[in-house]
DOBAMI-998584 format. One record per residue (C-alpha): residue number from 1; x negated, y, z negated; residue in one letter. Coordinates in nm, 2 decimals. Layout:
BEGIN
<node NUM; <X; Y; Z>; 'A'>
...
***
This chain:
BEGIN
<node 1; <0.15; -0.59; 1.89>; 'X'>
<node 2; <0.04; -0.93; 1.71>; 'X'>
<node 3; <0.25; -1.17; 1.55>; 'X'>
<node 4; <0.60; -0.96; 1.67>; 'X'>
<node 5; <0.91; -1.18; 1.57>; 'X'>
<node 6; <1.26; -1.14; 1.49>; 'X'>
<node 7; <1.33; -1.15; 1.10>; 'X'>
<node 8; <1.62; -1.45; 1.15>; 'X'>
<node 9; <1.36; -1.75; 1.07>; 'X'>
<node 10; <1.39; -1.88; 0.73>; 'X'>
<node 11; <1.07; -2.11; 0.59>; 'X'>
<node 12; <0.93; -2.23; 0.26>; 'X'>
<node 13; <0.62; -2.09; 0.13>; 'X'>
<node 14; <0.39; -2.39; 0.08>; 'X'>
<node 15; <0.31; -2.56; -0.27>; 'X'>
<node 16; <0.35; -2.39; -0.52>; 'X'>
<node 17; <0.52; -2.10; -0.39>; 'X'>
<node 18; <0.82; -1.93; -0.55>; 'X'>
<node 19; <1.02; -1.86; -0.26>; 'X'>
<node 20; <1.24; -2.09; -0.08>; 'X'>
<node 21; <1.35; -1.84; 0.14>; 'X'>
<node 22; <1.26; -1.60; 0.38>; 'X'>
<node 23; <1.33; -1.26; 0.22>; 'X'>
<node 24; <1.18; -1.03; 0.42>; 'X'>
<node 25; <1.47; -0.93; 0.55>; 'X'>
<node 26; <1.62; -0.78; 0.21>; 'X'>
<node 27; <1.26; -0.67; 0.12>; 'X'>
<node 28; <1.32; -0.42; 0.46>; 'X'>
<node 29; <1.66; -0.30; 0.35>; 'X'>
<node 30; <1.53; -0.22; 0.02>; 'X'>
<node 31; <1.26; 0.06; 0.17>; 'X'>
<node 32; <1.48; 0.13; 0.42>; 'X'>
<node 33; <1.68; 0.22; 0.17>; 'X'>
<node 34; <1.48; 0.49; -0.02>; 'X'>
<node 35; <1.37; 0.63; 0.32>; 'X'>
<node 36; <1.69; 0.70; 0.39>; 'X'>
<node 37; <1.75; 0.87; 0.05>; 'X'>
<node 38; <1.46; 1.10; 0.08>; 'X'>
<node 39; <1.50; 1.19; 0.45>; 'X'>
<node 40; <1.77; 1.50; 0.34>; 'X'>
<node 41; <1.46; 1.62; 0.17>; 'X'>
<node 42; <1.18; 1.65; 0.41>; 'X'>
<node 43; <1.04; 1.99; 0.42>; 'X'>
<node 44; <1.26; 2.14; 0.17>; 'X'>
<node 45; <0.96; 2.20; -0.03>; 'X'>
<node 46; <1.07; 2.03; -0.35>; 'X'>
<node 47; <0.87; 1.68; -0.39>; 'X'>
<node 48; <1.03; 1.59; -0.73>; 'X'>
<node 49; <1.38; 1.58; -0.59>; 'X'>
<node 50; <1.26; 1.37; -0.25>; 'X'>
<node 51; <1.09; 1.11; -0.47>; 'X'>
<node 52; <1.41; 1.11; -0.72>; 'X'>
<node 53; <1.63; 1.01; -0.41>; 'X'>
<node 54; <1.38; 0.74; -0.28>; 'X'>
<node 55; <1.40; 0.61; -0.64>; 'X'>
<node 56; <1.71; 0.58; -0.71>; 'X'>
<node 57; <1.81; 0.46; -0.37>; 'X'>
<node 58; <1.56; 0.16; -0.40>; 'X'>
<node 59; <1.61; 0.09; -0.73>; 'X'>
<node 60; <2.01; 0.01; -0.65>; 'X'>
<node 61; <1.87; -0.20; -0.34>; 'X'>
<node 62; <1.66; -0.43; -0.49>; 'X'>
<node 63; <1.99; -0.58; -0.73>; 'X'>
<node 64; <2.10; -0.71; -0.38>; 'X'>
<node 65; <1.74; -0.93; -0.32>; 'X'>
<node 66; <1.78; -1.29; -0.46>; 'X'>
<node 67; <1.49; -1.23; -0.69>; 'X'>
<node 68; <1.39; -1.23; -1.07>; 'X'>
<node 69; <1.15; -0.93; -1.04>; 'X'>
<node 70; <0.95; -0.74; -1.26>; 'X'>
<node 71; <0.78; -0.39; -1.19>; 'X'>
<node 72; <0.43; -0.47; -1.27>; 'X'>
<node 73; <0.36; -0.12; -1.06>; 'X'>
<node 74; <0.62; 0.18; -1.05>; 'X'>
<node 75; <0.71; 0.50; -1.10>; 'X'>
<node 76; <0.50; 0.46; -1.48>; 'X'>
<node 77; <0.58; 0.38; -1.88>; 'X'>
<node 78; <0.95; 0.31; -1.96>; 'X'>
<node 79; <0.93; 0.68; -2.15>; 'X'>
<node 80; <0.81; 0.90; -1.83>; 'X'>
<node 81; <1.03; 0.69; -1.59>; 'X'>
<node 82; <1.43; 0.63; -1.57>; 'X'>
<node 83; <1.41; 0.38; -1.28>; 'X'>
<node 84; <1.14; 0.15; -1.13>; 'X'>
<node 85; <0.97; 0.20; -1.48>; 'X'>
<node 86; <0.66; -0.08; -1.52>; 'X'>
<node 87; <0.83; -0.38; -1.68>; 'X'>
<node 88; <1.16; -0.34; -1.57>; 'X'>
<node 89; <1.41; -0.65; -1.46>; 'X'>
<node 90; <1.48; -0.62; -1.11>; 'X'>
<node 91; <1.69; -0.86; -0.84>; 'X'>
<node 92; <1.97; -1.05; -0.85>; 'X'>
<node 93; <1.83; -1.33; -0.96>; 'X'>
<node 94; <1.60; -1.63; -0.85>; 'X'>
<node 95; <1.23; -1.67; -0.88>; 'X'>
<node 96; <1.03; -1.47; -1.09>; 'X'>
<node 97; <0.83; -1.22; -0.91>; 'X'>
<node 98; <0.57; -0.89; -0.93>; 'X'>
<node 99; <0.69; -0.65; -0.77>; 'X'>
<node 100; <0.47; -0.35; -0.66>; 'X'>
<node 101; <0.63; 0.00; -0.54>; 'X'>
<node 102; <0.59; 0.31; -0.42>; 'X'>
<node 103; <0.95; 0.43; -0.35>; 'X'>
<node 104; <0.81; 0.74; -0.13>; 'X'>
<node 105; <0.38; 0.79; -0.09>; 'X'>
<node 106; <0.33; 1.11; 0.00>; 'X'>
<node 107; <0.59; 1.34; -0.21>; 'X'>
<node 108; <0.43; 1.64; -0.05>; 'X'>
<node 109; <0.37; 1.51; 0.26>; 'X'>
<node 110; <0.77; 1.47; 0.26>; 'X'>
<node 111; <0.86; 1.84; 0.08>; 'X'>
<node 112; <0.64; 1.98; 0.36>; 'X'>
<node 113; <0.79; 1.80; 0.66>; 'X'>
<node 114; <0.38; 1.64; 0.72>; 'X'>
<node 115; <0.30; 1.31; 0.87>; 'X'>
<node 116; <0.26; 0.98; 0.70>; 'X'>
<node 117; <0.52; 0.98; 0.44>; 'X'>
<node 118; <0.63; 0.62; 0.35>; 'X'>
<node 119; <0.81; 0.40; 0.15>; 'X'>
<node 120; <0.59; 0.08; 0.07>; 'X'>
<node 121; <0.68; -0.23; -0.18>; 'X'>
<node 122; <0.52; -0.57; -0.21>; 'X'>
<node 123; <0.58; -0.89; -0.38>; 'X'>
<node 124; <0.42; -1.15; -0.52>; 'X'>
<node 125; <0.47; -1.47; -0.72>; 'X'>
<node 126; <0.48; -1.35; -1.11>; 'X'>
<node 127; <0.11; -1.32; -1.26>; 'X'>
<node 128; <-0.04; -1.24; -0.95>; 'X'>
<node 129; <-0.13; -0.88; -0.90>; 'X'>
<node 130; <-0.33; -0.74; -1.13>; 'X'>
<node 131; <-0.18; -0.49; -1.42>; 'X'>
<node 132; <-0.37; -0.17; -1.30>; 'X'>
<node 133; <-0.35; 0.15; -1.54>; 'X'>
<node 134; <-0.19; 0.48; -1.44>; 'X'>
<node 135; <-0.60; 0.60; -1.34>; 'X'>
<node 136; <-0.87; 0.63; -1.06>; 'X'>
<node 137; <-0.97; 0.34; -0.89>; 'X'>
<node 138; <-1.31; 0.36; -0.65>; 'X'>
<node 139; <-1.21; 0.18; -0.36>; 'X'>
<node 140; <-1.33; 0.06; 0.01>; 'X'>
<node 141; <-1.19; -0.14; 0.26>; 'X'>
<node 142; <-1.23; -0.25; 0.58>; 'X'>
<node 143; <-1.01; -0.51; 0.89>; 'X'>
<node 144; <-1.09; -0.87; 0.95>; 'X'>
<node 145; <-1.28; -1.07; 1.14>; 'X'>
<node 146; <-1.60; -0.92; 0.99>; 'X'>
<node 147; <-1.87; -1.11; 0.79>; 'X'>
<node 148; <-1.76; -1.16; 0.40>; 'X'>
<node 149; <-1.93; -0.88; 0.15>; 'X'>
<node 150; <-2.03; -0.67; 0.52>; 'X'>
<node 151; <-1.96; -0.37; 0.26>; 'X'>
<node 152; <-1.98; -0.32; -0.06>; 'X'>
<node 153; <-1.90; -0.05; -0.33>; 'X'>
<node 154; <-2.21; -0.09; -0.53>; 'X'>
<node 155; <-2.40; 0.05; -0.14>; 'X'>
<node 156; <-2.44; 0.38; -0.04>; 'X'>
<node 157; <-2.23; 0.49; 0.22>; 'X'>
<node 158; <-2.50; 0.48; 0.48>; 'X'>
<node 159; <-2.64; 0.22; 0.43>; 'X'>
<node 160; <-2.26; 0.03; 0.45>; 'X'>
<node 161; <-2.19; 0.21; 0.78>; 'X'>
<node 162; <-2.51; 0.05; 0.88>; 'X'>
<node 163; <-2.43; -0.29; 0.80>; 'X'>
<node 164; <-2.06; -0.23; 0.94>; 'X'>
<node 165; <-2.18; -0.12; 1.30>; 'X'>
<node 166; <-2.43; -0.40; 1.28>; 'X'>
<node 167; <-2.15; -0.65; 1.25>; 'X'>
<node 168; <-1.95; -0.47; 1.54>; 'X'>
<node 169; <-2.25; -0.39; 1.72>; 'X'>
<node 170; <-2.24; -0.03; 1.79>; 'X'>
<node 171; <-2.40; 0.25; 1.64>; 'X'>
<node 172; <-2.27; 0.45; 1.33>; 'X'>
<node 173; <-2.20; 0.76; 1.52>; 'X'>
<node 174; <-1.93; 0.49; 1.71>; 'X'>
<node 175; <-1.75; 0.45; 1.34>; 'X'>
<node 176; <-1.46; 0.62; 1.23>; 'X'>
<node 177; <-1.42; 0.66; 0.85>; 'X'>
<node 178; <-1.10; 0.77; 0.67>; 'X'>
<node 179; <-1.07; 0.90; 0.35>; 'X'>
<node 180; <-0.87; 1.15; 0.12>; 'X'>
<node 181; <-0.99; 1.51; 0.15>; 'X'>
<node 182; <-1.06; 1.54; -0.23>; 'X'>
<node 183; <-1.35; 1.76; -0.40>; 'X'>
<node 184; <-1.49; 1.45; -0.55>; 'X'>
<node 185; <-1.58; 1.31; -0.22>; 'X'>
<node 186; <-1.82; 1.53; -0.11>; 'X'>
<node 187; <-2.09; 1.31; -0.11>; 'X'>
<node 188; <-1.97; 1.06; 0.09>; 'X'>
<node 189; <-1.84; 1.30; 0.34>; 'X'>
<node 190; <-2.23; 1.44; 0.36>; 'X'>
<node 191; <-2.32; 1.07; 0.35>; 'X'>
<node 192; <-2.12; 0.94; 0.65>; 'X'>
<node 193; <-2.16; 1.24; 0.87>; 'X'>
<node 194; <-2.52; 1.21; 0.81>; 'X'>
<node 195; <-2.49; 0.87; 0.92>; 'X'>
<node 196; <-2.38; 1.02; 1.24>; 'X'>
<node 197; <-2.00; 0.89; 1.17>; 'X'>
<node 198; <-1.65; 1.06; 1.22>; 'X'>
<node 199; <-1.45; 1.12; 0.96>; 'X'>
<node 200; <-1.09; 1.13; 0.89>; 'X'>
<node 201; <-0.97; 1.34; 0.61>; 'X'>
<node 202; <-0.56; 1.29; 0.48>; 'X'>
<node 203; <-0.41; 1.53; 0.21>; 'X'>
<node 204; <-0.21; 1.26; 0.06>; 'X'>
<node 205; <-0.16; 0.94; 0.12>; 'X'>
<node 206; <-0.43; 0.67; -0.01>; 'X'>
<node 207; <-0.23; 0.36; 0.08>; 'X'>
<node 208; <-0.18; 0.45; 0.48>; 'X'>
<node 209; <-0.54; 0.55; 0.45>; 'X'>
<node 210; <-0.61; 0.22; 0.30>; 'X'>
<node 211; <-0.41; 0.06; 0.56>; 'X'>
<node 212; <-0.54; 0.23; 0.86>; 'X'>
<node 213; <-0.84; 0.08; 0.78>; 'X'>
<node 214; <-0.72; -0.27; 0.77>; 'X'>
<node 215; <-0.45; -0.26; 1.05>; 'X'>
<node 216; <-0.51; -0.44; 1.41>; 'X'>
<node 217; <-0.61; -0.24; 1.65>; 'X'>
<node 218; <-0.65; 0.05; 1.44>; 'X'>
<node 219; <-0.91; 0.34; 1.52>; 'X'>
<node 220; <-1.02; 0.35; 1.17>; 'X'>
<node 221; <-1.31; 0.17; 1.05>; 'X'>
<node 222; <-1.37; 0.18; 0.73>; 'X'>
<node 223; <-1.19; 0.35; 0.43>; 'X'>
<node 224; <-1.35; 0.45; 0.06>; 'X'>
<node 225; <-1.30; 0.68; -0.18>; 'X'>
<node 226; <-1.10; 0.70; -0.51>; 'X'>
<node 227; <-0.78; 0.73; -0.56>; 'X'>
<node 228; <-0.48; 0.64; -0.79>; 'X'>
<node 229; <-0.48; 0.25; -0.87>; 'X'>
<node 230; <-0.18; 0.16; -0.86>; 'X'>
<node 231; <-0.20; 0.26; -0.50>; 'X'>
<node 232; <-0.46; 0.07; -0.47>; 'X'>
<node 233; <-0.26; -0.28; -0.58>; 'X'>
<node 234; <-0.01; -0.19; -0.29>; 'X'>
<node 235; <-0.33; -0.09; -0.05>; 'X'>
<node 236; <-0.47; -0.47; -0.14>; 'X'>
<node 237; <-0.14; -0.64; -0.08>; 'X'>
<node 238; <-0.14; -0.51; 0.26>; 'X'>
<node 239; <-0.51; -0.56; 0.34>; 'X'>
<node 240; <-0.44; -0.93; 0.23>; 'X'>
<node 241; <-0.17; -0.94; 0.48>; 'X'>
<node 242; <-0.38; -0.85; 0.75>; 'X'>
<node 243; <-0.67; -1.02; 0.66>; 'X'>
<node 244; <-0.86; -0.75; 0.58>; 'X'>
<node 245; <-1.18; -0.67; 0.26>; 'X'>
<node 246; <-1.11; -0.43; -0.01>; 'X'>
<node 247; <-1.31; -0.36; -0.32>; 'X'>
<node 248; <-1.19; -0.17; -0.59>; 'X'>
<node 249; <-1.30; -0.10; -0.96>; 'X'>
<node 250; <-1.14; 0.07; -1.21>; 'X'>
<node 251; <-1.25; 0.45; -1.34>; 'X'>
<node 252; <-1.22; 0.60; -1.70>; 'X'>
<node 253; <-1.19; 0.91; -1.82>; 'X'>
<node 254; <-1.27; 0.80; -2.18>; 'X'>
<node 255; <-1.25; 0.53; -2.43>; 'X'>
<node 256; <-0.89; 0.56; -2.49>; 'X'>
<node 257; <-0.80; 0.50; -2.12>; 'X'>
<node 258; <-1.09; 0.14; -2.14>; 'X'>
<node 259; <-0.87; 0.04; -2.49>; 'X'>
<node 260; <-0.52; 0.08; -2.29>; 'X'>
<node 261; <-0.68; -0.14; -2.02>; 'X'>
<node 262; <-0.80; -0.39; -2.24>; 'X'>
<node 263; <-0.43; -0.39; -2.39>; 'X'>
<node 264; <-0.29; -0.50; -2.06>; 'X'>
<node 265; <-0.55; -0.81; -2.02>; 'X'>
<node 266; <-0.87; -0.63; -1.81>; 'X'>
<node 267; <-1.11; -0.77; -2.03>; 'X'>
<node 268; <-1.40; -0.65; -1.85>; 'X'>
<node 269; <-1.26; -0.28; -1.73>; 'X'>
<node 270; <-1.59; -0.22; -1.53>; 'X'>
<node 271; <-1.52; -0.50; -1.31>; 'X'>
<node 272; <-1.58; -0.53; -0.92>; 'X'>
<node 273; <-1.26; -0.65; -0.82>; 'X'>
<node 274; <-1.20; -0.82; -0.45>; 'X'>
<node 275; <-0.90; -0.83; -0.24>; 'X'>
<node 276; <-0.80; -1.15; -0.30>; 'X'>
<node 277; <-0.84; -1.04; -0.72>; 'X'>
<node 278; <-0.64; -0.76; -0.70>; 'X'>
<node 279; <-0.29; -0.94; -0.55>; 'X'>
<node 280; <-0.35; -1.30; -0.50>; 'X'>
<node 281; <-0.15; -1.59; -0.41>; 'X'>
<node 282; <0.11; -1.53; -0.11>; 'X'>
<node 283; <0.19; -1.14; -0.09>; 'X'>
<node 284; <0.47; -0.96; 0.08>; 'X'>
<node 285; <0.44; -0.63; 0.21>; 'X'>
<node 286; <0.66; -0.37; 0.33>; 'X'>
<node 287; <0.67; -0.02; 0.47>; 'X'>
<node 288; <0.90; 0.21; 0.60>; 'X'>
<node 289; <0.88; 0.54; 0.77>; 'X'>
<node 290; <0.94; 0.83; 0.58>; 'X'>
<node 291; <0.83; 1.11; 0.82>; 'X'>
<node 292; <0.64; 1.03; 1.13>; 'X'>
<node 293; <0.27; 0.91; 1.15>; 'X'>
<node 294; <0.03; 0.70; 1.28>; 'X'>
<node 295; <0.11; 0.41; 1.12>; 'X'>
<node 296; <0.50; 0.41; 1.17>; 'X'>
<node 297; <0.78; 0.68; 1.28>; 'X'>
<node 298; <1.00; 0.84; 1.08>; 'X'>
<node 299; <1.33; 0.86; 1.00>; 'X'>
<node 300; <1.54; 1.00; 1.23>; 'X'>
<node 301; <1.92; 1.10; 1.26>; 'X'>
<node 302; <2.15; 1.05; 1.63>; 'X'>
<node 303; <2.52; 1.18; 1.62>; 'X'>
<node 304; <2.58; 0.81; 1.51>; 'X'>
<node 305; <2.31; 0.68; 1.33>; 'X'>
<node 306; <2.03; 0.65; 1.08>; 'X'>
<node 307; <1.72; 0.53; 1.25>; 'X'>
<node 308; <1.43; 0.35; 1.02>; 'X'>
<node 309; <1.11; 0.18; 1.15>; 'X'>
<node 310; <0.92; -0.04; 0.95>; 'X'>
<node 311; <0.67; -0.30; 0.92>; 'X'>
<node 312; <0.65; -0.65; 0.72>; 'X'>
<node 313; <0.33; -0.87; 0.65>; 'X'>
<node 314; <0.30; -1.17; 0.51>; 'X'>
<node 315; <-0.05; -1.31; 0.37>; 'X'>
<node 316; <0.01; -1.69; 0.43>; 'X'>
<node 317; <0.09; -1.66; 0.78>; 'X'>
<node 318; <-0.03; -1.31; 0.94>; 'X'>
<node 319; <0.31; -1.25; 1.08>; 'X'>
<node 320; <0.31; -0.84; 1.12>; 'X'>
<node 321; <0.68; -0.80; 1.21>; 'X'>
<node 322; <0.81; -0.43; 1.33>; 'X'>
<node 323; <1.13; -0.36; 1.26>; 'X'>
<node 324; <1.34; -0.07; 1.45>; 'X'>
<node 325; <1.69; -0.06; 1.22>; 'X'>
<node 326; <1.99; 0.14; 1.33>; 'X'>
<node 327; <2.21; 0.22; 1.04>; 'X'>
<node 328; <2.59; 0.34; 1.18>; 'X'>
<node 329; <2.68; 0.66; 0.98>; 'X'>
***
């Protein structure tokens, strides 16, 4: 596994960086945290009472981070949301920070016992991920070390798989695309297996698809589709951390949804937004297994323990860190 390390170091982030500290450390307790809340609930069938666990169990771990945060994405408005609403104060105080969440991705994934269910969070210095409505967001993404723009949302699908297996050199029927298995996609899915390609379809879960795509050594290529966009904030903070593309433009249902985005500063709401657009400056990212998968494992339960494994990014250096935790009972 690249960059593996322990989490004891401590650094500062360069100029002009909030943090003095390494926090990674808390930033891992706090999604280990609402892991461990909604693990009683996998595949009890009720979604709404694994996601209030995760919630609540985050929300009271983030007062112990040394942080003056605010939830610039969450569980939605102040009026639809008790805790981890967007705007609210969290931390215990220190720099001020965005703070991106999604206390458990994949609520049915988790009520059905499926794989992929995780808890993922990231951070960022305050100003620096973009506001993103409660809508769709068209999205693609792909790893690093590939040429800059080698896909593109405003291409067809074919003719981006033919421009991605020209940079890897192989042949699209070589490519393995990922997306979620949605109605709406239907074209692409004809598109790409046209193309010859392999496709991936997830019920739920547009961030691990997002970061499947993006993750070393991963046997995904290339992920697209639309999804939800504040998922795709917490997709780009990841992708960022490993050095990855992402596109991603906004979609409205109607002019009341363009007026709302012009309300929180998009002042051009059909924009093509990059990676580096979307979360920007030095980004933190976190995720913790919920139920197993192929990104991370699960929670799991030993006569004396509570078992979490997680991963941690950074964007300045490209340290992935994994993060086995065994939590006495």
């Amino acid at each position: 596994m690249p960059g593996v390390e322990d989490l004891a170091g401590r650094h500062e982030t360069g100029k002009g960086g909030a943090l003095e500290r390494d926090i990674t450390l808390d930033l891992v307790r706090v999604a280990e945290a609402a892991a461990i809340g909604a693990y009683d609930w996998i595949g009890r069938g009720k979604k709404n009472e694994a996601d209030g666990a995760a919630v609540e169990a985050m929300r009271r771990a983030f007062d112990t981070v040394p942080i003056a945060g605010t939830v610039v994405i969450g569980e939605g408005e102040m009026d639809e949301a008790p805790m981890l609403y967007i705007g609210e104060k969290v931390g215990g105080g220190g720099p001020a920070m965005d703070i991106a969440v999604d206390p458990l991705e994949g609520t049915n994934l988790t009520a059905k016992g499926g794989p992929n269910a995780l808890v993922v969070l990231a951070l960022a210095d305050a100003g620096h991920f973009l506001h993103a409505p409660d809508i769709y967001m068209d999205k693609i993404a792909v790893g690093a070390g590939l040429p800059e723009g080698v896909v593109d949302l405003d291409i067809a699908p074919g003719e981006n798989l033919r421009r991605l297996a020209e940079a890897k050199g192989c042949g699209t029927s070589d490519l393995v695309v990922t997306m979620l298995d949605r109605e709406r996609h239907a074209d692409k899915v004809a598109a790409c297996r046209e193309a010859g390609s392999r496709i991936v379809l997830l019920t739920d879960g547009d961030v691990a698809a997002a970061i499947a795509a993006a993750q070393p050594g991963s046997e995904i290529d290339l992920f697209m589709g639309s999804g939800g966009a504040p998922e795709g904030v917490i997709s780009a903070a990841a992708i960022r951390c490993f050095g990855g593309q992402m596109q991603g433009r906004l979609l409205f249902e109607d002019e009341a949804q363009i007026t709302r985005a012009r309300g929180m500063g998009l002042a051009d709401p059909h924009r093509k937004y990059t990676v580096e657009e979307i979360a920007r400056g030095n980004v933190f990212f976190v995720a913790t297994g919920v139920t197993s998968g192929s990104l991370l494992q699960g929670v799991r339960r030993t006569e004396t323990s509570m078992v979490t494994y997680s991963m941690v990014t950074e964007s300045r250096s490209g340290t992935i860190r994994y993060v086995e935790t065994h939590h006495r009972l």
